[in-house]
C-alpha positions in Angstrom: 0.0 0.0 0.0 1.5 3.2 -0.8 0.6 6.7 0.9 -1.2 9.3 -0.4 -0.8 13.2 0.3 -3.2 14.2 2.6 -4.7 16.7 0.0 -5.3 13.6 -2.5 -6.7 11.6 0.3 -9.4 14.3 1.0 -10.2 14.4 -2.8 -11.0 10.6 -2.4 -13.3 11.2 0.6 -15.2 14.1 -1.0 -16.4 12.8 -4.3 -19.7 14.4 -4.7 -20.1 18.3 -6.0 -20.6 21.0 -2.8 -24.1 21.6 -2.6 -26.3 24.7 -1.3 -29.5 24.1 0.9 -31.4 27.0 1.9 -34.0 27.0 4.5 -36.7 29.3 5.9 -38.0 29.2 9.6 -40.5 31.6 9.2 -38.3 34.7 10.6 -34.8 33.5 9.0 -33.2 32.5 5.4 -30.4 30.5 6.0 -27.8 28.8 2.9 -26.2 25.9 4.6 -23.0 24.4 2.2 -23.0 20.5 2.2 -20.2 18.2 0.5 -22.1 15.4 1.2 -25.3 13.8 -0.5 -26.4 10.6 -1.2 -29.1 9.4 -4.4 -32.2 7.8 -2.8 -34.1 6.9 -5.8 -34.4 7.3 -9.1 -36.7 10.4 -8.6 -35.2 13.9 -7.4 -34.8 12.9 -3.7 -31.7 12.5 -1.6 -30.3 12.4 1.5 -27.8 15.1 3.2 -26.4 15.1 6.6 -26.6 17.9 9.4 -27.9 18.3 13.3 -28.5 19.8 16.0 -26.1 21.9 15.8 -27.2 24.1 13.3 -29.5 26.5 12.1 -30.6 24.4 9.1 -31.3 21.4 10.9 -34.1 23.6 13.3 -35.7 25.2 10.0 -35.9 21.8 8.1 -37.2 19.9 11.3 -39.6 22.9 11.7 -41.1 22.0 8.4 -41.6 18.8 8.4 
């Protein structure tokens, strides 16, 4: 096994294109940046990741 720069081995980890979400609570726009999504079907839906955390995560729970 040989090693990889570290810059190379983050290209490897990150594969997928930086997307933006943007949420509204009601009182606040947010953009949230995400480098990481996943295809859930063969329709427009996929996944993302976030939490607690963050403002996004209150605005999208807040609408569901």
């Amino acid at each position: 096994m040989s090693q990889l720069k570290l810059s190379k081995a983050f290209t490897l980890m990150e594969l997928g294109p930086v997307v933006l979400v943007t949420t509204h609570d009601g009182k606040k726009d947010n953009i949230m940046t995400i480098s990481w999504t996943m295809v859930m079907d063969f329709t427009p839906v996929f996944a993302i990741t976030t939490g607690e955390w963050n403002h996004s995560f209150a605005a999208l729970q807040s609408n569901a």
